[in-house]
Every structure is written in structure tokens, then in C-alpha cells.
C-alpha positions as CSV (number, residue, x, y, z in Angstrom):
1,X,14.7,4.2,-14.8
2,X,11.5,3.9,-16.5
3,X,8.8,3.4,-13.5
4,X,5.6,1.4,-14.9
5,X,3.8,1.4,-11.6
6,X,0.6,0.7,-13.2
7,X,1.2,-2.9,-14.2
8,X,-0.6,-5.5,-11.8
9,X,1.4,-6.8,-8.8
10,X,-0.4,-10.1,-8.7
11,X,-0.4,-13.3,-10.7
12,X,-1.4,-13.4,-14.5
13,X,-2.0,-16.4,-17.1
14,X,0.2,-15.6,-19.5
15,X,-0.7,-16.3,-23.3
16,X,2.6,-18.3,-24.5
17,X,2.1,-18.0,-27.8
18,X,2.5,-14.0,-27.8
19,X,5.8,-14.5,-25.3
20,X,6.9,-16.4,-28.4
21,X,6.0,-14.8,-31.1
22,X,8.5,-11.7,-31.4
23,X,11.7,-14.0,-31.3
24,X,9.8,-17.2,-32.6
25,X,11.0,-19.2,-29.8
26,X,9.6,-19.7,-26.6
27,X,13.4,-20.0,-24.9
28,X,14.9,-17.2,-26.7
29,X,12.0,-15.0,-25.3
30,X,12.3,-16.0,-21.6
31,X,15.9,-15.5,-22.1
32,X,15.2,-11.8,-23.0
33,X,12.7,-11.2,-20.7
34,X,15.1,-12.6,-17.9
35,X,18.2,-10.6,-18.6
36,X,15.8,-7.0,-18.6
37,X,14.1,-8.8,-15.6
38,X,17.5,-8.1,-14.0
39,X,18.6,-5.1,-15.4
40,X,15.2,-3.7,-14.0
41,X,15.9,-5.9,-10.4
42,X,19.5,-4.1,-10.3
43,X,18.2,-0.9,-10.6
44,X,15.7,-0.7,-8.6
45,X,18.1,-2.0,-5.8
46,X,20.5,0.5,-6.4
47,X,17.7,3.6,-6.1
48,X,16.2,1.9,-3.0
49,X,19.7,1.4,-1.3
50,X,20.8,4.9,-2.6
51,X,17.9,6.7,-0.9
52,X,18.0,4.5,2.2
53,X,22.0,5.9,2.4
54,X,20.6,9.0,3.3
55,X,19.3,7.6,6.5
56,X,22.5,5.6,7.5
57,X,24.0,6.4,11.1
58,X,26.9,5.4,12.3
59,X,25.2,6.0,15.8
60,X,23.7,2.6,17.3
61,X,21.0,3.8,18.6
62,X,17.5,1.8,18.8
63,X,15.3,3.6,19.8
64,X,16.4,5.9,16.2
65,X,16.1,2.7,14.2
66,X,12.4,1.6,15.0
67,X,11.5,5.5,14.9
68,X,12.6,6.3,11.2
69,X,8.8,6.9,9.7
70,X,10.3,7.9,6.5
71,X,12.4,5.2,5.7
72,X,10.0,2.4,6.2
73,X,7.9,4.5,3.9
74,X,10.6,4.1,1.5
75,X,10.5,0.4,1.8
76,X,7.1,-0.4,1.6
77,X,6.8,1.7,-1.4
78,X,9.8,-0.4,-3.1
79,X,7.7,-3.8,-1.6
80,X,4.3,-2.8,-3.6
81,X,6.0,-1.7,-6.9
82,X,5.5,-4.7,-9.5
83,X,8.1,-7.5,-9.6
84,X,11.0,-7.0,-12.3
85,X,9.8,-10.2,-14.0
86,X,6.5,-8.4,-14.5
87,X,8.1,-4.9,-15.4
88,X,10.1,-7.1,-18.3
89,X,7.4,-8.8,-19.6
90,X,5.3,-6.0,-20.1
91,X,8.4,-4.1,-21.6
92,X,8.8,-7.3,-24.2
93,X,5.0,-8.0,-24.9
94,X,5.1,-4.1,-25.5
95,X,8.1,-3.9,-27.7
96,X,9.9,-2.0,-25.9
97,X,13.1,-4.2,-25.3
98,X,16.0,-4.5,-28.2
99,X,17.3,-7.9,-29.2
100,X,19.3,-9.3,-32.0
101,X,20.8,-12.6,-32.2
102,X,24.3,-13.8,-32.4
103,X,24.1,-15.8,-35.6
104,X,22.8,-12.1,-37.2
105,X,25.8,-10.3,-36.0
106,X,28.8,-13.2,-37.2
107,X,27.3,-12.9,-41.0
């Protein structure tokens, strides 16, 4: 997965007008930009959940489930990357996401 850590966590006016301008429709491009948002969302879920496998136990213990340092690390790292909507937007506004429509491919 392509990590784009750099993009900003927090809240940004978006311009409209260059969301729309690659697919000339407003709706077309939040549709793209919300299928890679969860392409990206899957993803990142399945690293995360991989690399907290590691740390499963099938031992109940408490005390060992407060006292994993390394794991919550892991978390909170997931917790302050960007949000998937942000990654895909940045992806689209950057060309880097593929698209064709329908009505291209039956002609």
C-alpha cells in the first residue's frame, strides 16, 4: 500500500470545481474518490489487524492486555495516519487514480 503520511489529518475547504473537473461531474468524481476511499480504508485494516495478530493470546490474562506497550503503539500510529477519504482525494486531485466510464467500454 502506498503510505502518503504527509497529507493533513485535519479538515480542508475543498475547491469543487477541481474535484469536478477530471470527470466533469461533480457525482461521478465523489463516486471515484469514494470507492479508492475504501480500497485505501480496507487496506489499511487488513495491515493493522495483520500486525496486531502477532500479539494475539489465547491466554486471558489482564494484567498482559493493559501491559502490551508495543501494540498500543501500533494503534495510535494507525489513529494519526490521514483518513482514507483524505488519502483518495489527494490520490484523485493528483491523478493518480484510473477511471473509465461504462458508456466508453459498451461502444
Amino acid at each position: 500500500m502506498n503510505k502518503k503520511t504527509n497529507i493533513s489529518a485535519s479538515i480542508v475547504t475543498r475547491d469543487m470545481d477541481k474535484i469536478a473537473e477530471p470527470t466533469g461531474n461533480i457525482y461521478e468524481s465523489v463516486a471515484i474518490i469514494s470507492k479508492r476511499a475504501r480500497q485505501i480504508s480496507v487496506a489499511m485494516k487488513e495491515e493493522l489487524n495483520g500486525k496486531l495478530a502477532e500479539f494475539a493470546s489465547t491466554v486471558d490474562n489482564l494484567e498482559e492486555v493493559f501491559e502490551n506497550r508495543e501494540q498500543i503503539e501500533i494503534s495510535k500510529f494507525y489513529e494519526r495516519m490521514p483518513k482514507p477519504t483524505s488519502m483518495a482525494i489527494e490520490e484523485f486531485l493528483d491523478g493518480e487514480i484510473g477511471f473509465r466510464r461504462i458508456e466508453e467500454d459498451e461502444q
